[in-house]
N, CA, C and O of each residue as an XYZ file, in Angstrom:
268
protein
N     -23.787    300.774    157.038
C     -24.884    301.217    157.865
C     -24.322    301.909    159.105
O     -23.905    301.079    159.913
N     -24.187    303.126    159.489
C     -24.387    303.809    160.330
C     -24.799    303.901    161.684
O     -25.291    302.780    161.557
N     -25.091    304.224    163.008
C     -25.329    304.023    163.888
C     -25.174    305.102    164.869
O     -24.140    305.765    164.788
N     -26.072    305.406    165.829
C     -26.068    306.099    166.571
C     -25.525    306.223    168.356
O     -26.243    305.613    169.149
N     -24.394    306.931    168.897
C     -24.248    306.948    170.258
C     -24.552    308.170    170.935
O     -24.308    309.297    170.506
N     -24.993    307.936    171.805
C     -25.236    309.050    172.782
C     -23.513    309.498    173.607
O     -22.676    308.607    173.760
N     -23.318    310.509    173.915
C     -22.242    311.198    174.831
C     -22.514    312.537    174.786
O     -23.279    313.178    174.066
N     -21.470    312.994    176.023
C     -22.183    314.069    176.435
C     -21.420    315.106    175.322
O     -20.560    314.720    174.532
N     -21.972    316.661    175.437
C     -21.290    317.435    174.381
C     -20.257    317.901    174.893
O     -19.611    318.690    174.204
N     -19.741    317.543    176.346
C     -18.329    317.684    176.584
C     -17.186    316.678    175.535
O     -16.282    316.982    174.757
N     -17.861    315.204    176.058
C     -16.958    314.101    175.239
C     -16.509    314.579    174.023
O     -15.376    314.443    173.562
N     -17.679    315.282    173.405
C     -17.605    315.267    171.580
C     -16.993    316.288    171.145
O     -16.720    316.447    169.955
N     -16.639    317.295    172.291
C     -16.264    318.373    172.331
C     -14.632    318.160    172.033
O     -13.751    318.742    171.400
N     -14.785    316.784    173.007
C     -13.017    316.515    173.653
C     -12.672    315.927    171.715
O     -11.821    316.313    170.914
N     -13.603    315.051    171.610
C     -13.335    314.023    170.306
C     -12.585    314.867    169.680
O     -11.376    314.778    169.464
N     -13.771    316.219    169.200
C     -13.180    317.130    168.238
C     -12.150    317.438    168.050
O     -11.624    317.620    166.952
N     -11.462    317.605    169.600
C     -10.178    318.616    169.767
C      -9.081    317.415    168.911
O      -7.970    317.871    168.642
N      -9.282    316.312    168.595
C      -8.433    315.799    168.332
C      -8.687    315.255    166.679
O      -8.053    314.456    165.991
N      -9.905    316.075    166.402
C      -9.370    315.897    164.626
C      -8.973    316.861    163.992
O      -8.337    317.764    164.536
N      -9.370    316.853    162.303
C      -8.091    317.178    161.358
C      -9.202    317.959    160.807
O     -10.321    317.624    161.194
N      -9.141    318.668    160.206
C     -10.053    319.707    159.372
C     -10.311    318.635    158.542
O      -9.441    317.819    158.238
N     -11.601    318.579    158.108
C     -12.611    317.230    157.234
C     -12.693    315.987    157.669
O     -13.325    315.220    156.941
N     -12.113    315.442    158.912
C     -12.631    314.233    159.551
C     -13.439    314.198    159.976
O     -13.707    315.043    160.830
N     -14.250    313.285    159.669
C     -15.626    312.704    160.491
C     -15.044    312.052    161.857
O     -13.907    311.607    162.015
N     -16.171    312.105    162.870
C     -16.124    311.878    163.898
C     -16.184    310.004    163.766
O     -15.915    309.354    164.776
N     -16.455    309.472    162.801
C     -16.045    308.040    162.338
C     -14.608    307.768    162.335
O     -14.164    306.726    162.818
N     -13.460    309.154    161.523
C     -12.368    309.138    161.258
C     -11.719    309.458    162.336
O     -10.505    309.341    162.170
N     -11.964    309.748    163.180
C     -11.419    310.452    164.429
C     -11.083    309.197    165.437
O      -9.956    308.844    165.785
N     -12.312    308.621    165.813
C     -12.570    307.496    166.864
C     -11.479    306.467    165.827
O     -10.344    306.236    166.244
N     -11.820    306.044    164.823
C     -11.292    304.872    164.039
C      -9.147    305.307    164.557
O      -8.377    304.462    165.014
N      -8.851    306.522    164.314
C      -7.448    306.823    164.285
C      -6.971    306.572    166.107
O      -5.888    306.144    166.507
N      -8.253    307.026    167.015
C      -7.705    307.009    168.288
C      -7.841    305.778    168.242
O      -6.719    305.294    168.391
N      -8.856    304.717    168.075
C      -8.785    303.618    168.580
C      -7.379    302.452    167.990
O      -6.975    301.469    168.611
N      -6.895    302.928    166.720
C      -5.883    302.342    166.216
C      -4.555    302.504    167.209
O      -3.679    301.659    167.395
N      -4.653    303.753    167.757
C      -3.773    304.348    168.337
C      -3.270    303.538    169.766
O      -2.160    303.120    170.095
N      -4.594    303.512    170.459
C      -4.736    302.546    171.862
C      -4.163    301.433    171.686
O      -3.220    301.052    172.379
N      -4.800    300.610    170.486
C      -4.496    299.114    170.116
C      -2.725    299.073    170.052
O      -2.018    298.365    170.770
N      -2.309    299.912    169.123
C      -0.764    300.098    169.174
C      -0.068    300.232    170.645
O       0.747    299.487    171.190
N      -0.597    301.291    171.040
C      -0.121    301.632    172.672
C      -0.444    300.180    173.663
O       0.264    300.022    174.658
N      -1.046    299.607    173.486
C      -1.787    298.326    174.547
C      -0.348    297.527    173.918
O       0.618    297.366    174.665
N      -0.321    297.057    172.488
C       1.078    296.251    172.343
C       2.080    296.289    172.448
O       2.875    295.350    172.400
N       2.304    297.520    172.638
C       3.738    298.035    172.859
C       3.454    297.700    174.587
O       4.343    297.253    175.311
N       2.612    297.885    174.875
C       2.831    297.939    176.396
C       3.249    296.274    176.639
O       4.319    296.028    177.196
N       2.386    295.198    176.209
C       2.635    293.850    176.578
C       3.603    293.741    175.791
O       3.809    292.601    176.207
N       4.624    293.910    174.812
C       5.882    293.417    174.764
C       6.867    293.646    175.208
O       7.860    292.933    175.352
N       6.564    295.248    175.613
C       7.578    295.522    176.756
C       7.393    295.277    177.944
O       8.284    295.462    178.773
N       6.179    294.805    178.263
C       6.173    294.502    179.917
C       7.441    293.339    180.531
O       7.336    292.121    180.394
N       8.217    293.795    180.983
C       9.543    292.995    181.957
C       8.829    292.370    183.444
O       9.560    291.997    184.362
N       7.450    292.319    183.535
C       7.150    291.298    184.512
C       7.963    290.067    184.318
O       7.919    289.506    183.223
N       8.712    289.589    185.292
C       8.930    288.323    185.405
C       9.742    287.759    184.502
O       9.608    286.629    184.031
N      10.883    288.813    184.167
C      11.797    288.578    183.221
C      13.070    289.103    183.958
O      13.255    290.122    184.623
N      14.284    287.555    183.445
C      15.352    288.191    184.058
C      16.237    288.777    183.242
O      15.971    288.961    182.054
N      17.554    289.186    183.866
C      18.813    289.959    182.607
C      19.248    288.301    181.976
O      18.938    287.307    182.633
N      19.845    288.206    180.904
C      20.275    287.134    179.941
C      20.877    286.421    180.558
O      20.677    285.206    180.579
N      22.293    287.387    181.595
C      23.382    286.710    182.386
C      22.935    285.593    182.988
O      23.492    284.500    182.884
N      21.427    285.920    183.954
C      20.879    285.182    185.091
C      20.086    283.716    184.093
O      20.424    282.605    184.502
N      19.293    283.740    183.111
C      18.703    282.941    182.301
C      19.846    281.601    181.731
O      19.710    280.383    181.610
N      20.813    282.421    181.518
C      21.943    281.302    180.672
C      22.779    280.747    181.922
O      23.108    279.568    181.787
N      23.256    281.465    183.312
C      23.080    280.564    183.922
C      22.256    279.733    184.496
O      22.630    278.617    184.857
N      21.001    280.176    184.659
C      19.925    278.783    184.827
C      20.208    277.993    183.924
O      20.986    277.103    184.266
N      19.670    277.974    182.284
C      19.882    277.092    181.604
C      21.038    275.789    181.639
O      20.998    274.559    181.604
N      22.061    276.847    181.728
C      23.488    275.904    182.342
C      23.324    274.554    183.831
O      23.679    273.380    183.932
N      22.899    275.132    184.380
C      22.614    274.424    185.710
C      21.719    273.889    185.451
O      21.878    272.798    185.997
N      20.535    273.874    184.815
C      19.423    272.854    184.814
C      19.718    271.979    183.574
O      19.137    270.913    183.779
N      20.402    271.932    182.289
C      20.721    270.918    181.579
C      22.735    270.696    181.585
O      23.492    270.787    180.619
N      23.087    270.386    183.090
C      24.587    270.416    182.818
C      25.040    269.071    181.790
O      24.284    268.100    181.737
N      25.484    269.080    181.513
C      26.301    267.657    181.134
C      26.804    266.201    181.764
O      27.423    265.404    181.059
């Protein structure tokens, strides 16, 4: 079942620019939105918030369980 959105005929204009000769504007949105989802994960696994180099980690580890 199908469904209807409103946007302006700039947006759809923009959509267009980014399909393939015989994509539906279903096929279009479905490929960008796959696209984002990829780009969003790549972003949180590479995010280095609050991450140190190995050197600094293994000496913590060392110092907090010495022998």
């Amino acid at each position: 079942m199908n469904t209807t959105i409103a946007i302006s005929p700039g947006i759809r204009d923009q959509i267009k620019e980014f399909g393939n000769k015989g994509e539906t504007y279903d096929d279009i949105l479905a490929r960008l939105l796959s696209s984002a989802k990829q780009r969003q994960l790549q972003e949180l696994l590479m995010d280095e918030t609050n991450c140190v180099p190995i050197d600094e980690a293994i000496a913590r580890a060392k110092k907090k369980w010495q022998k």
